[in-house]
N, C-alpha and C positions, 0 to 999 in steps of 0.2 A: 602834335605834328610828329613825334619822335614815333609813335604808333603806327601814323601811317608808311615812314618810314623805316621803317624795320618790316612792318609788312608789304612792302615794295609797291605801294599804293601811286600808280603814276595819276596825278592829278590836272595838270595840262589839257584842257579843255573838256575835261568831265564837269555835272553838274555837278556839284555839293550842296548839299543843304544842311542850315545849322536851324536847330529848332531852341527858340531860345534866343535872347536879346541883350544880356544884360553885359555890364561894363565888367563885370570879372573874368568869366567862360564867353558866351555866343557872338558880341563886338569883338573881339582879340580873335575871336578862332576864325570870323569872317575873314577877317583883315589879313589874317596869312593864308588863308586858302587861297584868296585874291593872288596875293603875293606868288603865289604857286599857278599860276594862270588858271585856276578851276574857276566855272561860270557859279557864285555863289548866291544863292538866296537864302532870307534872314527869314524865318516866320516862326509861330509863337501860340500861345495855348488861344489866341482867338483868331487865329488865321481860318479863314471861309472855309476852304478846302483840303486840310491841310494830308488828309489821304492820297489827294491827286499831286502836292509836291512831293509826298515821300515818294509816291512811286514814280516819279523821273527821276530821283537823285540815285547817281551812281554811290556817292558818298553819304550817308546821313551823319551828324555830330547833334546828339538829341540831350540838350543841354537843358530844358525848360524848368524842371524841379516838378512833375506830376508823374503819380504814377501809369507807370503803361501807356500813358498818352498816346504814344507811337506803335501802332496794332502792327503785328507781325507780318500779316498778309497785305498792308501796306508796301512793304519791302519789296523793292525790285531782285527780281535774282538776279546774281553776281553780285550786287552792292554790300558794302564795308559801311559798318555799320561801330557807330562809336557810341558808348552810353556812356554818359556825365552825369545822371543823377544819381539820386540814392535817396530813397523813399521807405518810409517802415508803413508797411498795411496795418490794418488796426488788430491783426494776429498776430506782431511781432516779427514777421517775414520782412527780408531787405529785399527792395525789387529796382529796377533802372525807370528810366522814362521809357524804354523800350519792352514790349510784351515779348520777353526774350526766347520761350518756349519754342512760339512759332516763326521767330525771326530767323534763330537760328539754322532754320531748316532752309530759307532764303535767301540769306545772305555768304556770299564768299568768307568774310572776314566778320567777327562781333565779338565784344566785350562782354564778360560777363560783369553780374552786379548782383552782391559783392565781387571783390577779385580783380577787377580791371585795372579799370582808369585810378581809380585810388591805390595803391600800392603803385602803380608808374609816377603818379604825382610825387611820394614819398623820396622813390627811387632819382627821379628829376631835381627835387628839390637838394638828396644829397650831391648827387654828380656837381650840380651848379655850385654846392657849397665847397667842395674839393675844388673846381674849379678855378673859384674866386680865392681860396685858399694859394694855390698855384702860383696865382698872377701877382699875389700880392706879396710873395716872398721873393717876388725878383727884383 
């Protein structure tokens, strides 16, 4: 959420879509997208169609753990685009759930992978521990 917010991501009646289900990342990130009044749909590595949800979401959050799953030409232009995975090819290469080559030329905003969302998770986990650090010396 800090991501979309820093990237000035107004969420209030855009679609979002989180690709991915699970109780750690895709449930939690549905629930506050909700929170933020964005229309969210949950779908996942056997969702029917899941080319025709990317391309309505203004937001995607492609959490599912496959790689490339999320083809670049999928992407809606203008859509912000958040990659949660982190996948090694069988050459050793680190890649997203996202074909990130041609997404990027798609999308307004995207994550790389490596580089992204892991180093902000780092960065989150310290703030929250300074934080709690804070509250608990009063």
């Amino acid at each position: 959420m800090r991501l979309l917010d820093e990237a000035k991501v107004e969420l209030k009646g855009k679609n979002a879509l989180v690709v991915g289900r699970s109780n750690i990342v895709g449930k939690p990130q549905a629930a506050m997208l909700l929170e933020r009044h964005a229309t969210v749909t949950v779908a996942h590595s056997r969702t029917p169609d899941l080319a025709a949800e990317v391309a309505r979401a203004d937001v995607v959050i492609a959490a599912v753990g496959k790689a490339e799953i999320v083809k670049g030409a999928w992407v809606k232009l203008g859509a912000v685009v958040i990659d949660v995975g982190m996948n090694r090819l069988p050459d050793g290469k680190l890649v997203g759930d996202v074909e990130f080559a041609v997404a990027k030329e798609r999308a307004r905003a995207i994550t790389p992978v490596p580089g992204g969302v892991g180093p902000m998770t780092i960065a989150m986990l310290l703030a929250n521990t300074v934080d709690l650090a804070r509250r608990s010396a009063k």
